[in-house]
TORKOL-4160 file (C-alpha; in steps of 0.2 Angstrom, whole numbers, padded with zeros to 4 digits, m for minus):
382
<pt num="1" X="0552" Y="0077" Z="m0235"/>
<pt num="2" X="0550" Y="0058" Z="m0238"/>
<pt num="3" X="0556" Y="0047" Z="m0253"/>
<pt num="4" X="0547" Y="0030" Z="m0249"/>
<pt num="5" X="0551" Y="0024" Z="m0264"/>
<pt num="6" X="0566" Y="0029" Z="m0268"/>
<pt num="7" X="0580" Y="0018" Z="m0271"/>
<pt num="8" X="0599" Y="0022" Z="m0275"/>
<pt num="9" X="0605" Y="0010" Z="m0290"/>
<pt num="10" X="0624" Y="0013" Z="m0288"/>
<pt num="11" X="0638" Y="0026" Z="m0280"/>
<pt num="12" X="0654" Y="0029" Z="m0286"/>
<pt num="13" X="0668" Y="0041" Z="m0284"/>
<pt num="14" X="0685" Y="0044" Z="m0292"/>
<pt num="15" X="0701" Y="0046" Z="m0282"/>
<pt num="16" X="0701" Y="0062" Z="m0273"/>
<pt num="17" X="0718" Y="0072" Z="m0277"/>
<pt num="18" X="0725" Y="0088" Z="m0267"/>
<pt num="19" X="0719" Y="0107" Z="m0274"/>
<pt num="20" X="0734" Y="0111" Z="m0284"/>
<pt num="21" X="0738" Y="0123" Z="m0295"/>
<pt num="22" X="0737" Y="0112" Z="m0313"/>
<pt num="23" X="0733" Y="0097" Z="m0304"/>
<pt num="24" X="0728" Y="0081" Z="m0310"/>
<pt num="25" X="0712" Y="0084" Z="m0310"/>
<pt num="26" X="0708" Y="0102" Z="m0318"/>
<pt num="27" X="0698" Y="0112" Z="m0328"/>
<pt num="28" X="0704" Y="0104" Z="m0344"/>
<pt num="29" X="0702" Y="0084" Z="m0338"/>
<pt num="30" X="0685" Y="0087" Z="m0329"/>
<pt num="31" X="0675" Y="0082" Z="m0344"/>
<pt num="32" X="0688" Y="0069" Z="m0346"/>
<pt num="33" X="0684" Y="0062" Z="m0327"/>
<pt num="34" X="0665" Y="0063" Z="m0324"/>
<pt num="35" X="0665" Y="0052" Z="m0343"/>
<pt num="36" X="0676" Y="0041" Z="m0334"/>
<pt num="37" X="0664" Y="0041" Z="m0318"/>
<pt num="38" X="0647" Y="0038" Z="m0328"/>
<pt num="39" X="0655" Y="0025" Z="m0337"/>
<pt num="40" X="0660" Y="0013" Z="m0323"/>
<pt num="41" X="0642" Y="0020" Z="m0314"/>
<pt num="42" X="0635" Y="0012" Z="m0329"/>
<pt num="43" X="0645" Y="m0003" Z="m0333"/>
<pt num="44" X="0644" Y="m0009" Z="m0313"/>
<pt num="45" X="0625" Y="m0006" Z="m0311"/>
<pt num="46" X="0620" Y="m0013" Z="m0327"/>
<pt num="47" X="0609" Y="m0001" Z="m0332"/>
<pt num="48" X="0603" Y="0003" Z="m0349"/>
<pt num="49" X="0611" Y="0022" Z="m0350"/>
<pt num="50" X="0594" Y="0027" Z="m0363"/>
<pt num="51" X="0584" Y="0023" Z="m0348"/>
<pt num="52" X="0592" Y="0037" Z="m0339"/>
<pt num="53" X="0578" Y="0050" Z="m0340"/>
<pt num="54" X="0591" Y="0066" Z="m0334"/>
<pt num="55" X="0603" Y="0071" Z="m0324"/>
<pt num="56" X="0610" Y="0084" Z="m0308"/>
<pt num="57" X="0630" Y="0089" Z="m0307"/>
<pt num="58" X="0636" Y="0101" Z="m0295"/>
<pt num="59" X="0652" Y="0111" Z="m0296"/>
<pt num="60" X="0664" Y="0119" Z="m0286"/>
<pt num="61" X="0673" Y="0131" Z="m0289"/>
<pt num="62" X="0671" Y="0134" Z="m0307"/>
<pt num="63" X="0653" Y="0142" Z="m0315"/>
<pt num="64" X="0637" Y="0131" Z="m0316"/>
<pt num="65" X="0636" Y="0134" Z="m0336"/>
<pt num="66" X="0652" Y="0129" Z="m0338"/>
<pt num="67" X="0650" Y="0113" Z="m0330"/>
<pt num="68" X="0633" Y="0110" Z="m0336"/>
<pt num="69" X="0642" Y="0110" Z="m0353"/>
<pt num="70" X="0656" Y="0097" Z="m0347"/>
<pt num="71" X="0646" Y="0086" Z="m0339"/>
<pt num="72" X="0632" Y="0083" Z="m0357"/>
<pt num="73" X="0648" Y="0082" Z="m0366"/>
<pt num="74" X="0654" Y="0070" Z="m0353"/>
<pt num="75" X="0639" Y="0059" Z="m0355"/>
<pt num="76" X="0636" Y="0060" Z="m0375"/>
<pt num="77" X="0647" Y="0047" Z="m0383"/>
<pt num="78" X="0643" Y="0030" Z="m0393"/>
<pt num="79" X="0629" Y="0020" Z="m0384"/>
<pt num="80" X="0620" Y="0035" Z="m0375"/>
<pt num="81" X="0610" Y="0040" Z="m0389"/>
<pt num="82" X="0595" Y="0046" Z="m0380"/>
<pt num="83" X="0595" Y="0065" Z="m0376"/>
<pt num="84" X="0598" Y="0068" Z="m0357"/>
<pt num="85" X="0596" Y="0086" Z="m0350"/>
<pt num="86" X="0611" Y="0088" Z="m0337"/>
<pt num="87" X="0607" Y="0103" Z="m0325"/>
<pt num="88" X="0622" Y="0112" Z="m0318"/>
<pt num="89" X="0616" Y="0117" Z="m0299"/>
<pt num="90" X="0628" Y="0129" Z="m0288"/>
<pt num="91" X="0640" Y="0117" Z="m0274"/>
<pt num="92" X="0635" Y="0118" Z="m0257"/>
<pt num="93" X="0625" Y="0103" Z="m0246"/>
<pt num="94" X="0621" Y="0089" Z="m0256"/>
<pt num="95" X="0609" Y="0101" Z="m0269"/>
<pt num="96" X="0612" Y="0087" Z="m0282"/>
<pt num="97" X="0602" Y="0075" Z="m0273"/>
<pt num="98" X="0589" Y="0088" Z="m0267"/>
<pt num="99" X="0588" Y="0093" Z="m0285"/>
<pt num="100" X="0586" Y="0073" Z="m0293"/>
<pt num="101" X="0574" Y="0069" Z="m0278"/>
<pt num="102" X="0563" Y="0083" Z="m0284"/>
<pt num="103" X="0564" Y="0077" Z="m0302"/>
<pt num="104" X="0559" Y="0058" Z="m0296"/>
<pt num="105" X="0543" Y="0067" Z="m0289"/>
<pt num="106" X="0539" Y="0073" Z="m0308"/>
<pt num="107" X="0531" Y="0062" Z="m0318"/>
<pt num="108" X="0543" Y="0060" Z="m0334"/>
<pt num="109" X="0558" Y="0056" Z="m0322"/>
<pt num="110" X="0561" Y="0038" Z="m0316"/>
<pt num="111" X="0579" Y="0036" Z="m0316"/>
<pt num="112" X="0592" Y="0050" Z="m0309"/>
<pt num="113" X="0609" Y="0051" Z="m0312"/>
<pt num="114" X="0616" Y="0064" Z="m0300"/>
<pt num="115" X="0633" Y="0071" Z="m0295"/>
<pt num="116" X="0647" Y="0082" Z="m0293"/>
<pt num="117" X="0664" Y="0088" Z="m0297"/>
<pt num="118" X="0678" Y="0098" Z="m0289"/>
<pt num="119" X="0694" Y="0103" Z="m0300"/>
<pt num="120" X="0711" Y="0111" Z="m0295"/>
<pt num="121" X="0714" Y="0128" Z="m0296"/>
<pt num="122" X="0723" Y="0131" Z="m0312"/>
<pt num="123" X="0735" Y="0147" Z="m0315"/>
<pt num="124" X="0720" Y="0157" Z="m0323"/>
<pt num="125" X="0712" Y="0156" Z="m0306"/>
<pt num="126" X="0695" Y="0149" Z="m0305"/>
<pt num="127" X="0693" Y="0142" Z="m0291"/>
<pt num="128" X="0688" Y="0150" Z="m0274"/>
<pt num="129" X="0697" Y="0151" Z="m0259"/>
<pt num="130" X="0689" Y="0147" Z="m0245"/>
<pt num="131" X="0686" Y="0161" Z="m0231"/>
<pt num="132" X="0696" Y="0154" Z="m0217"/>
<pt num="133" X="0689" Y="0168" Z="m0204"/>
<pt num="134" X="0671" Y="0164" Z="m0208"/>
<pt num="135" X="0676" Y="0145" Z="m0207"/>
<pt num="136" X="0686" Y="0146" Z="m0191"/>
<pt num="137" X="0674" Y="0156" Z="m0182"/>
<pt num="138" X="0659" Y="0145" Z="m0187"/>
<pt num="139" X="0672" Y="0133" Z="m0178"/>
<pt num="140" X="0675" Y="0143" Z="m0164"/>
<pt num="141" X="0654" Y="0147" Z="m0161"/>
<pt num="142" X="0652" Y="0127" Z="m0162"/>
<pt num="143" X="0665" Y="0122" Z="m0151"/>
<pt num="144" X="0660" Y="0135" Z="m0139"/>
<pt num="145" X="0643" Y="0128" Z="m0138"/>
<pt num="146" X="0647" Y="0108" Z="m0136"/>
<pt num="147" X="0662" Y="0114" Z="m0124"/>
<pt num="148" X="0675" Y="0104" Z="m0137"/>
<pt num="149" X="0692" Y="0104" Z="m0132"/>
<pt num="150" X="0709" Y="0107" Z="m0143"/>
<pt num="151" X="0715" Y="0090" Z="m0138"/>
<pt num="152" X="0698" Y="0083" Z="m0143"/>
<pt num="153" X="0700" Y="0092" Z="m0160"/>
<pt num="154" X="0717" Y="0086" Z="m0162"/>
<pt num="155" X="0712" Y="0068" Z="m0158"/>
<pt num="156" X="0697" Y="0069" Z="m0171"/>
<pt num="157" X="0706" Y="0075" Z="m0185"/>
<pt num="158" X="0722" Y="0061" Z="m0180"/>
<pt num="159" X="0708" Y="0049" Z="m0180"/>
<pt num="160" X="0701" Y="0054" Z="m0197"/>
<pt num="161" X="0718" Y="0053" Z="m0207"/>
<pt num="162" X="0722" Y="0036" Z="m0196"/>
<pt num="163" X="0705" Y="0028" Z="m0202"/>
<pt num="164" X="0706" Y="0032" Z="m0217"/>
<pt num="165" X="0724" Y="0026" Z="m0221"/>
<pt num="166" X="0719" Y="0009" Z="m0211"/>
<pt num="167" X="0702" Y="0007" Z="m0224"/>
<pt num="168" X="0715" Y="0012" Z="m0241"/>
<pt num="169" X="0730" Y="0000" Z="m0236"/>
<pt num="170" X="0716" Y="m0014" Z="m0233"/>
<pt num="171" X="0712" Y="m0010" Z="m0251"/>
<pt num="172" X="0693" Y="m0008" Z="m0243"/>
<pt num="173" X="0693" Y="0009" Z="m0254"/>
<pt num="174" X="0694" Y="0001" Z="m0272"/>
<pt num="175" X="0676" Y="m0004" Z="m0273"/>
<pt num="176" X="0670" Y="0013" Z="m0272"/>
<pt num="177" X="0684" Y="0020" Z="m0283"/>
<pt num="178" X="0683" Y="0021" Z="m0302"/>
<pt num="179" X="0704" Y="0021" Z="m0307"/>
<pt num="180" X="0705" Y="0038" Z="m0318"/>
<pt num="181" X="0716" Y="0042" Z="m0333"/>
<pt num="182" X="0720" Y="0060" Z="m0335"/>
<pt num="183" X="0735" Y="0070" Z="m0347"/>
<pt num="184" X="0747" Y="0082" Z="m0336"/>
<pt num="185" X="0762" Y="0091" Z="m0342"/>
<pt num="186" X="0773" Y="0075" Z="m0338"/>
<pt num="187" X="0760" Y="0062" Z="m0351"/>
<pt num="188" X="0747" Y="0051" Z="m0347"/>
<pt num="189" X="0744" Y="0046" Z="m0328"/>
<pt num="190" X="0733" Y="0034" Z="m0321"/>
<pt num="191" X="0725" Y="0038" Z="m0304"/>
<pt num="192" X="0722" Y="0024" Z="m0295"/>
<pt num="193" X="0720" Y="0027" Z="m0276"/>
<pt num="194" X="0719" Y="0045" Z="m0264"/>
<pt num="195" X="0732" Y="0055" Z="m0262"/>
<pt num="196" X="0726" Y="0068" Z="m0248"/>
<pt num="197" X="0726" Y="0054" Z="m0234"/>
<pt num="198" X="0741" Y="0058" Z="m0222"/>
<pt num="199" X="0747" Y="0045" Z="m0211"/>
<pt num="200" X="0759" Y="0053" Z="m0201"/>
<pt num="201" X="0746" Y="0067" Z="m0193"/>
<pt num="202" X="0744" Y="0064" Z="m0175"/>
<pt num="203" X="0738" Y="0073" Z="m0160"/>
<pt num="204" X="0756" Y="0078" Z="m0154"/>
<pt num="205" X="0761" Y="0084" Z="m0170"/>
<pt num="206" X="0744" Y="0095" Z="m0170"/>
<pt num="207" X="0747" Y="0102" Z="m0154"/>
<pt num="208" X="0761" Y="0111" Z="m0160"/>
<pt num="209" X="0749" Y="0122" Z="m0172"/>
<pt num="210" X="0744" Y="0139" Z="m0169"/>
<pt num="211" X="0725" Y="0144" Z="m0168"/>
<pt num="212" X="0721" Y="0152" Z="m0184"/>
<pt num="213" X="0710" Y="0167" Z="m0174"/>
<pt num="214" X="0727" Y="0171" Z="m0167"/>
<pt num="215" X="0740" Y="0170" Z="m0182"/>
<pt num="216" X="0727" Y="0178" Z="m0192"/>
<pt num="217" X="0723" Y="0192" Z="m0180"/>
<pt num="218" X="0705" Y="0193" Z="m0178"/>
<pt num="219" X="0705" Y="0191" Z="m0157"/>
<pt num="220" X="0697" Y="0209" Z="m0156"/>
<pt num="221" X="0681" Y="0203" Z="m0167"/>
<pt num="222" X="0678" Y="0191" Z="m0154"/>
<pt num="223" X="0687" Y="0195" Z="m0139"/>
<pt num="224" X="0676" Y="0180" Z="m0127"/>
<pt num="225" X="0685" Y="0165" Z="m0136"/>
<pt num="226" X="0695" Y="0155" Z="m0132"/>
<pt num="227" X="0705" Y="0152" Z="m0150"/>
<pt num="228" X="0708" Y="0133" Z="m0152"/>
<pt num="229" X="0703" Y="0132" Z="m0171"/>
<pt num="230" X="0720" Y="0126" Z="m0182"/>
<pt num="231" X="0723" Y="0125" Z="m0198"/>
<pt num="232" X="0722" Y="0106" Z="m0198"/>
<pt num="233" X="0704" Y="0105" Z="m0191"/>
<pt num="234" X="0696" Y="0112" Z="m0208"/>
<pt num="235" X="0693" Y="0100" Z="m0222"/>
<pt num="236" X="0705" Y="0104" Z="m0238"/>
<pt num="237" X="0701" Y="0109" Z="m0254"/>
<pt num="238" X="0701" Y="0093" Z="m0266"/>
<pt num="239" X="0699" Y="0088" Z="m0282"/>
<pt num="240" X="0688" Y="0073" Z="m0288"/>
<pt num="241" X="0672" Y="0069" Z="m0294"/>
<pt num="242" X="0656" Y="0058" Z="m0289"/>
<pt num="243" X="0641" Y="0052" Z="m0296"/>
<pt num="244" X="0626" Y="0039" Z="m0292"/>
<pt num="245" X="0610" Y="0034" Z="m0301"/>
<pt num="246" X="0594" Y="0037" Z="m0291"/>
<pt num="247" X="0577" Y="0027" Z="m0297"/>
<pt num="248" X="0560" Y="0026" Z="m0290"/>
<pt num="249" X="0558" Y="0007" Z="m0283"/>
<pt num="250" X="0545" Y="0005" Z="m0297"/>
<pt num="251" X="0558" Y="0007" Z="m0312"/>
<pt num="252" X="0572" Y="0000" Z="m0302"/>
<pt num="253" X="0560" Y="m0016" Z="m0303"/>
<pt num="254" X="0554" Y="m0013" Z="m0321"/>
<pt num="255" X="0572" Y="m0014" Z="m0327"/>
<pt num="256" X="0577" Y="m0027" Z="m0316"/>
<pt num="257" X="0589" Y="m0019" Z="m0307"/>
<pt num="258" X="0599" Y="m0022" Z="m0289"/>
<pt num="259" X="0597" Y="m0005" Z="m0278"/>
<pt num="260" X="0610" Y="m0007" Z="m0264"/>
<pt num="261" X="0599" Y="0006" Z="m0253"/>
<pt num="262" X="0582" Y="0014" Z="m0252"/>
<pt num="263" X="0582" Y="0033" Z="m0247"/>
<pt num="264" X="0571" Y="0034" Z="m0231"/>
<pt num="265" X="0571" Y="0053" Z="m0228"/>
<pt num="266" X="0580" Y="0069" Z="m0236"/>
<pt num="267" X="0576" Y="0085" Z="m0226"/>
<pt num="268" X="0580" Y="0103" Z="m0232"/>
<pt num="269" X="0584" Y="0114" Z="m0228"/>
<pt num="270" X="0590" Y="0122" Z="m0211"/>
<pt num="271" X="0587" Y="0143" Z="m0209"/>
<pt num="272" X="0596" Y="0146" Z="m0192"/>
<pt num="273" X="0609" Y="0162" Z="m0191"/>
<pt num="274" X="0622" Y="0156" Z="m0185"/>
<pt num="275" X="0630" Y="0139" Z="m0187"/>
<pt num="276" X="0627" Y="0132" Z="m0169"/>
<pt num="277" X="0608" Y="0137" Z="m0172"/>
<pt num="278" X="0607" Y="0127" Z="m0190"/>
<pt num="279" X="0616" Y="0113" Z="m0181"/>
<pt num="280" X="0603" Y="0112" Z="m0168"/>
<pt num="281" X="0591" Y="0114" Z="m0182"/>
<pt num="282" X="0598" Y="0099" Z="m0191"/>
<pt num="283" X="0596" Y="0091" Z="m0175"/>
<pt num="284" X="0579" Y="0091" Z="m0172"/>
<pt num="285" X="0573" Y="0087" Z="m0192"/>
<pt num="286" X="0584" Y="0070" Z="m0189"/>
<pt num="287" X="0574" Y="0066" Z="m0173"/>
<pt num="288" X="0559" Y="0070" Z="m0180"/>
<pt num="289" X="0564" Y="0058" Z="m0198"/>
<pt num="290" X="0572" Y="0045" Z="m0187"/>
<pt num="291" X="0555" Y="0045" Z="m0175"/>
<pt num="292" X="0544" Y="0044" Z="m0191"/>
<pt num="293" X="0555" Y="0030" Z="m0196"/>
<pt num="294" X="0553" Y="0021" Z="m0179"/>
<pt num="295" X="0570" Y="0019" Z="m0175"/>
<pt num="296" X="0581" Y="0028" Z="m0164"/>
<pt num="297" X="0601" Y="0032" Z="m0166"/>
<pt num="298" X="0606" Y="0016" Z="m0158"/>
<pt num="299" X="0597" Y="0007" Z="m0172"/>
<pt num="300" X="0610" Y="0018" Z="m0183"/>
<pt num="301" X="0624" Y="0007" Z="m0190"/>
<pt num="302" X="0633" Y="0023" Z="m0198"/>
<pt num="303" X="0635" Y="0041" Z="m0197"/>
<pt num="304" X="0643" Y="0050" Z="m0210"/>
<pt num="305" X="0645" Y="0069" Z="m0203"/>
<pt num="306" X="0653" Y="0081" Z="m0215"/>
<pt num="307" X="0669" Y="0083" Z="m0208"/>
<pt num="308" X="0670" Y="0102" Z="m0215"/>
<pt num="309" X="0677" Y="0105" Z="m0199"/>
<pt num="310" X="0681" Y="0094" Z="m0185"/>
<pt num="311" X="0671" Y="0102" Z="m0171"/>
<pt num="312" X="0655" Y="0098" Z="m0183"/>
<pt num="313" X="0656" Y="0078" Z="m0183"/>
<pt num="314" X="0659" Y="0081" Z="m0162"/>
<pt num="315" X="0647" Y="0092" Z="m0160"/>
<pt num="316" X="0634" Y="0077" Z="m0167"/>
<pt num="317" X="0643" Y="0065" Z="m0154"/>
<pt num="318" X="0638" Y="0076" Z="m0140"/>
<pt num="319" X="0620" Y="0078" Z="m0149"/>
<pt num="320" X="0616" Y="0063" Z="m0149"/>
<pt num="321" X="0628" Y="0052" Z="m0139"/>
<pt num="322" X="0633" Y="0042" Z="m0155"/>
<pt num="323" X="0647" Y="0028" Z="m0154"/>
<pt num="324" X="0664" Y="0033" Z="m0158"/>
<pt num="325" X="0665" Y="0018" Z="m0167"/>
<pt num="326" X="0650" Y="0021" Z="m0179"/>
<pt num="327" X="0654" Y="0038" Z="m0185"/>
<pt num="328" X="0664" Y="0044" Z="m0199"/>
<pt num="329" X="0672" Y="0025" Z="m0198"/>
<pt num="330" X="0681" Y="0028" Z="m0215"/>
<pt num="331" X="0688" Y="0044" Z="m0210"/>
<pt num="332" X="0681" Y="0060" Z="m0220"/>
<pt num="333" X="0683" Y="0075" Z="m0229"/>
<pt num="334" X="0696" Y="0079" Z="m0217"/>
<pt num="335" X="0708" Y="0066" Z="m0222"/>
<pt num="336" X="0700" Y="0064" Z="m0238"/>
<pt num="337" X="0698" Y="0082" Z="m0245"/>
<pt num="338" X="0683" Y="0093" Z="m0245"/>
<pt num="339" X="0672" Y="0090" Z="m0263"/>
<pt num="340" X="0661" Y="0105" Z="m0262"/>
<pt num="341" X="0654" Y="0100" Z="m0277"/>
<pt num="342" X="0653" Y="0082" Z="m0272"/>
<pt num="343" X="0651" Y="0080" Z="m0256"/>
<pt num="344" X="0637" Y="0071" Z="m0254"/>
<pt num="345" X="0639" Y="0060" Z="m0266"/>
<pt num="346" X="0654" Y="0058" Z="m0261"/>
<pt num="347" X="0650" Y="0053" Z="m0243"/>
<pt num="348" X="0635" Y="0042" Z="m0248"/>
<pt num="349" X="0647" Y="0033" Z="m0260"/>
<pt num="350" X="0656" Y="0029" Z="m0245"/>
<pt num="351" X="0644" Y="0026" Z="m0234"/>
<pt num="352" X="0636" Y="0014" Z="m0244"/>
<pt num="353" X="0653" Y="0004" Z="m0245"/>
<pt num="354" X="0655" Y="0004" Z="m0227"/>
<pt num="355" X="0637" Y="m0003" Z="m0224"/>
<pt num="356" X="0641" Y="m0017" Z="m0237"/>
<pt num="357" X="0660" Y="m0021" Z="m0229"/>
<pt num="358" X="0652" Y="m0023" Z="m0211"/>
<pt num="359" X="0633" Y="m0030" Z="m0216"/>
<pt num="360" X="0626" Y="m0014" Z="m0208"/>
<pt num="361" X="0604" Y="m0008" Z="m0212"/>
<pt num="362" X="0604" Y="0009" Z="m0208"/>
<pt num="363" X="0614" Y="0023" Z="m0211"/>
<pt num="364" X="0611" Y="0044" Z="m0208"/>
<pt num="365" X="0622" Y="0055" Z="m0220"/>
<pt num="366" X="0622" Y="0075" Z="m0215"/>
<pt num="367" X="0629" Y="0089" Z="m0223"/>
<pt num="368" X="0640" Y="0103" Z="m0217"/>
<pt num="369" X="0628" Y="0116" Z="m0206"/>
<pt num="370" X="0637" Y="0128" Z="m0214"/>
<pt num="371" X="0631" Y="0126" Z="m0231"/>
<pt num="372" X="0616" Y="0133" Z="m0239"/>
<pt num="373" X="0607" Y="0118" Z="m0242"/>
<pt num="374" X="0609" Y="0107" Z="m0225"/>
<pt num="375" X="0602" Y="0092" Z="m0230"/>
<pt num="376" X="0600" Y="0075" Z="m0218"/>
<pt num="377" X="0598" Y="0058" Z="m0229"/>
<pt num="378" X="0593" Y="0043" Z="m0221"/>
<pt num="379" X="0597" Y="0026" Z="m0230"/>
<pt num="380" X="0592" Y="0008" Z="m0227"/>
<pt num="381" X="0602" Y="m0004" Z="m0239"/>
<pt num="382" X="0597" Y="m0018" Z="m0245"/>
């Protein structure tokens, strides 16, 4: 599906924090935090928060109601007086864009805000655990397929952390970050920065892990692999929130405002069985966008690969023979933390920030293959 005209105003995150039990950023401060997120969205970009015709906020790990109800009370306070309808949408792929996009094709929609938000597990237990078989053997089926090493897995996720710590002690993070202040058990703390990135992973020290087929003891469900999947090659639960306003070009224009990217292509989503099928599906809708476009991958300046799992972000390396350099330059959810709820905001936050820092045009965001709504986002900044 193509969105010619539309345009993203602004992308901004909050520091991403581990998944911890009463963490920083839980249940009770999530309404806190995305008010905190809309407000710098809307003090940077300049828009008129009454122009704002509604809104998309994705949650993980907690029920859509419930963060449908935090996310209107996160945006009603003084100044926003027009009556927004939030919609909670499940996590999973980048549903919050899908969803805006399909309310810029309405005709009473103009300007989007759309979202998400990830909290810590707190001691009543609402957030999910990830299934670590089903993810390691979607790992497995993948790097089977694209015949990916351990030592290339290691090496990838080394790299992620080691970029990522590069682009936060350059302070090249802190344009993308709104500062957050949240109340724990210990007072009032002000987030400032991430605090999942972990300088000290290297390959050497990852060789020394176990495959999580064998530990876990599921060799006899699939006897032919080769275990090589760790632990350390799945992205994280996080905590954190993101959020970005989405315009048609025409309104962008009307309210004089300065869109840093247009969004060339979104497709959705991908039906294959198995996650090396919905990978290769994935495949062929960004030939087919990026042919439509006229440009090919070389023409790419960045790729932002949901780093869900490491063998994913390789597995679009050997797809499409894409520079080393260009992919997943500012680390990802590997050394940032997985926001299920967030993540493509998230990444397009990021993304965006990256094609600024290094003057780049185009950029191709893709989510996890693994999620139900597999979505590919081409962007051309401005």
């Amino acid at each position: 599906m193509l969105a010619q005209s539309a345009v993203i105003v602004d992308a901004l995150r909050s520091p991403i924090t581990t998944a911890e039990i009463d963490g920083p950023i839980s249940d009770p401060s999530v309404g806190n935090v995305l008010t905190q997120i809309f407000d710098g969205l809307i003090r940077r970009s300049g828009v008129d928060p009454n122009s704002v015709d509604n809104g998309v906020v994705a949650c993980g790990g907690v029920g859509r109601d419930w963060v449908e109800i935090v996310a209107r009370d996160a945006w009603r306070k003084e100044g926003r007086t027009k009556p927004v309808t939030i919609t909670g949408v499940s996590a999973g792929g980048s549903q919050d864009v899908h969803t805006a996009m399909q309310r810029l094709r309405s005709d009473n929609s103009q300007l989007v805000i759309a979202g998400g938000v990830d909290c810590s597990p707190t001691a009543s237990g609402t957030h999910d655990q990830p299934n670590q078989v089903l993810e390691a053997q979607a790992a497995e089926i993948i790097s089977v397929k694209y015949k990916l090493t351990r030592e290339q897995l290691d090496d990838y996720v080394a790299r992620s952390h080691r970029r990522a710590a590069a682009v936060a002690d350059a302070g090249e993070f802190r344009d993308e970050i709104v500062p957050i202040s949240v109340w724990t058990r210990q007072g009032r703390m002000m987030i400032c920065a991430d605090t999942t990135i972990n300088s000290a992973v290297t390959a050497e020290s990852l060789a020394t892990l176990s495959p999580l087929g064998e530990r876990l003891e599921f060799s006899e469900c699939l006897p032919d692999i080769r275990w090589r999947i760790t632990d350390a090659h799945s992205a994280r639960p996080a905590a954190g929130a993101s959020a970005m306003l989405i315009s048609t070009e025409r309104r962008a224009d009307e309210l004089q405002l300065d869109p840093r990217a247009r969004i060339h292509a979104i497709s959705v989503p991908v039906t294959g069985n198995e996650p090396a099928e919905r990978l290769a599906e994935q495949a062929q809708e960004t030939r087919e966008a990026l042919h439509h476009l006229g440009i090919d991958t070389d023409q790419i300046d960045h790729f932002e690969i949901c780093e869900a799992s490491a063998a994913v972000p390789l597995a679009w390396q050997a797809e499409f023979d894409i520079n080393p350099a260009v992919l997943n330059p500012r680390g990802g959810a590997i050394s940032l933390g997985h926001l299920s709820g967030a993540s493509t905001a998230r990444m397009l936050t990021t993304m965006l920030g990256a094609l600024d820092a290094t003057g780049g045009r185009y950029g191709l965001q893709i989510s996890a293959p693994e999620t139900r709504i597999a979505t590919i986002l081409i962007v051309e900044r401005f």
